[in-house]
C-alpha positions in Angstrom: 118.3 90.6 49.6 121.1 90.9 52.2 119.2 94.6 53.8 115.9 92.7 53.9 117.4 89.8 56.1 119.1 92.5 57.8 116.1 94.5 58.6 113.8 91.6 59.3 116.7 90.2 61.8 116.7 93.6 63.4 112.8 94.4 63.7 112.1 90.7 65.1 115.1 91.4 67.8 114.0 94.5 69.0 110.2 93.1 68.8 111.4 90.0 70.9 113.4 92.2 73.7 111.1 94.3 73.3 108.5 91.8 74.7 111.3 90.3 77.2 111.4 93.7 78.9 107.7 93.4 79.4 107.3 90.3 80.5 110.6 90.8 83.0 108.8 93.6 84.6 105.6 91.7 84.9 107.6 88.9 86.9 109.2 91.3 88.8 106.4 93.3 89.9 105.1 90.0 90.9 107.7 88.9 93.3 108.2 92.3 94.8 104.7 91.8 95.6 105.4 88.1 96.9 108.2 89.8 99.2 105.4 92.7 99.9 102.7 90.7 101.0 103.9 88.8 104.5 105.2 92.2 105.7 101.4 93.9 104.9 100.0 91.0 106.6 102.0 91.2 109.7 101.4 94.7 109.9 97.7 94.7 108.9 97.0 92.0 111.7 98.8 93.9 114.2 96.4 96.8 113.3 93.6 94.1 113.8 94.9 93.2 117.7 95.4 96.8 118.2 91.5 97.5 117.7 90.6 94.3 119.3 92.6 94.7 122.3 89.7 96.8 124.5 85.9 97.4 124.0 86.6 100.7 125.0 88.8 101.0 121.1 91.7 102.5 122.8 94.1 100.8 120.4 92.4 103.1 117.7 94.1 105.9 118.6 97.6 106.2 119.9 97.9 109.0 122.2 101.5 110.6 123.1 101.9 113.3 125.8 104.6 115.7 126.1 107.4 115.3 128.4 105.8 111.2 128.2 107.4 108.1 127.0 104.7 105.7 125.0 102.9 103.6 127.3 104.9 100.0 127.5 102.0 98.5 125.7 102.1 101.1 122.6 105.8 100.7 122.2 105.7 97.1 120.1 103.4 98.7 117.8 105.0 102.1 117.7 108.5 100.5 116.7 106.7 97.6 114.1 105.0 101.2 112.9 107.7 102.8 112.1 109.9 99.6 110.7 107.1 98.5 108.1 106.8 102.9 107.3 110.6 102.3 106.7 110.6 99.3 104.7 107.9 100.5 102.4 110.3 102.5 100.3 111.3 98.9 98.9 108.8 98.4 97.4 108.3 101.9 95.7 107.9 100.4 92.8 104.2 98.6 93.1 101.3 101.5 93.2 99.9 100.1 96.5 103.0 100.3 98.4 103.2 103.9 97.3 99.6 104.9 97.9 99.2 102.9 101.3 102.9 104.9 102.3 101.7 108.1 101.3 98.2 107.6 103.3 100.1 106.8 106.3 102.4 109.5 105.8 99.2 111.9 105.3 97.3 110.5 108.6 100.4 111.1 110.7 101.0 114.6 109.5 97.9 115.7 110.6 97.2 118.0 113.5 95.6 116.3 116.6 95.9 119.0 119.0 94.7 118.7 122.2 95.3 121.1 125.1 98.2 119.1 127.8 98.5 115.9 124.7 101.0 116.2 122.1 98.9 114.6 119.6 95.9 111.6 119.3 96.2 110.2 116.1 93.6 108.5 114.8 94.8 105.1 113.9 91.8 104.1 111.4 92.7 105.7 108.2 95.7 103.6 108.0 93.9 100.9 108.2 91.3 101.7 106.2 94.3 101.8 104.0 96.1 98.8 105.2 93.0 96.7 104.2 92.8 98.5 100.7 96.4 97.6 99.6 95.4 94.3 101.2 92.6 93.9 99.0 94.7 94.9 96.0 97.4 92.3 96.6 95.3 89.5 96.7 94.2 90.0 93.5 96.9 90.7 92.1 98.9 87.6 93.4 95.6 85.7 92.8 95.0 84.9 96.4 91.2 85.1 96.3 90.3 82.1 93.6 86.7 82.5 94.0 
């Protein structure tokens, strides 16, 4: 009688922290997300103003060339670049802050030679990527009640 209690008193303990761990990594995905989301936003609208900012789409691509410092106007967005690339690591543990890193991370390290430019990177990939993890945190924090 006294290994049965035993047992059942084990099995339901590991069953119930068993659950706990679950539901503790559910709640913390969630606020890493809650965290996640007014950086994403801030850098996903700057992104927005960047495209916006001529009808010729300069912002679209940023262009650096050699022996140059960034235009004054490129330097906000360079440095809030390179801060939110930087804090992503944060948040390494939610998919979409991996995937949207690594697709930044891809886009970047791609060659954009032209002859007398260092590079032209095309800025549209990341936010074709931007607007994806976007997409993905709003319904996941249940944003979009439709």
């Amino acid at each position: 009688m006294s290994v049965a209690l035993l047992i059942s008193f084990v099995s339901g303990g590991l069953a119930g922290g068993i659950v706990s761990v679950i539901f503790n990594r559910v709640f913390h995905w969630r606020a890493l997300r809650t965290q996640f989301y007014p950086k994403l936003n801030n850098m996903y609208s700057a992104y927005v103003v960047r495209f916006n900012e001529t009808p010729q789409g300069r912002g679209r691509y940023w262009v650096t060339v050699v022996g140059q410092n960034p235009k004054p106007e490129d330097e906000e967005f360079i440095d809030q670049r390179s801060v939110f690339i930087h804090d992503l690591i944060a948040f390494n543990e939610l998919k979409e802050a991996r995937k949207l890193r690594q697709a930044i991370l891809d886009n970047a390290g791609r060659e954009h030679v032209t002859p007398g430019i260092l590079s032209k990177l095309d800025l549209q990939p990341e936010a074709t990527a931007l607007d994806e993890c976007m997409k993905v945190l709003h319904q996941k924090l249940k944003l979009d009640q439709r």
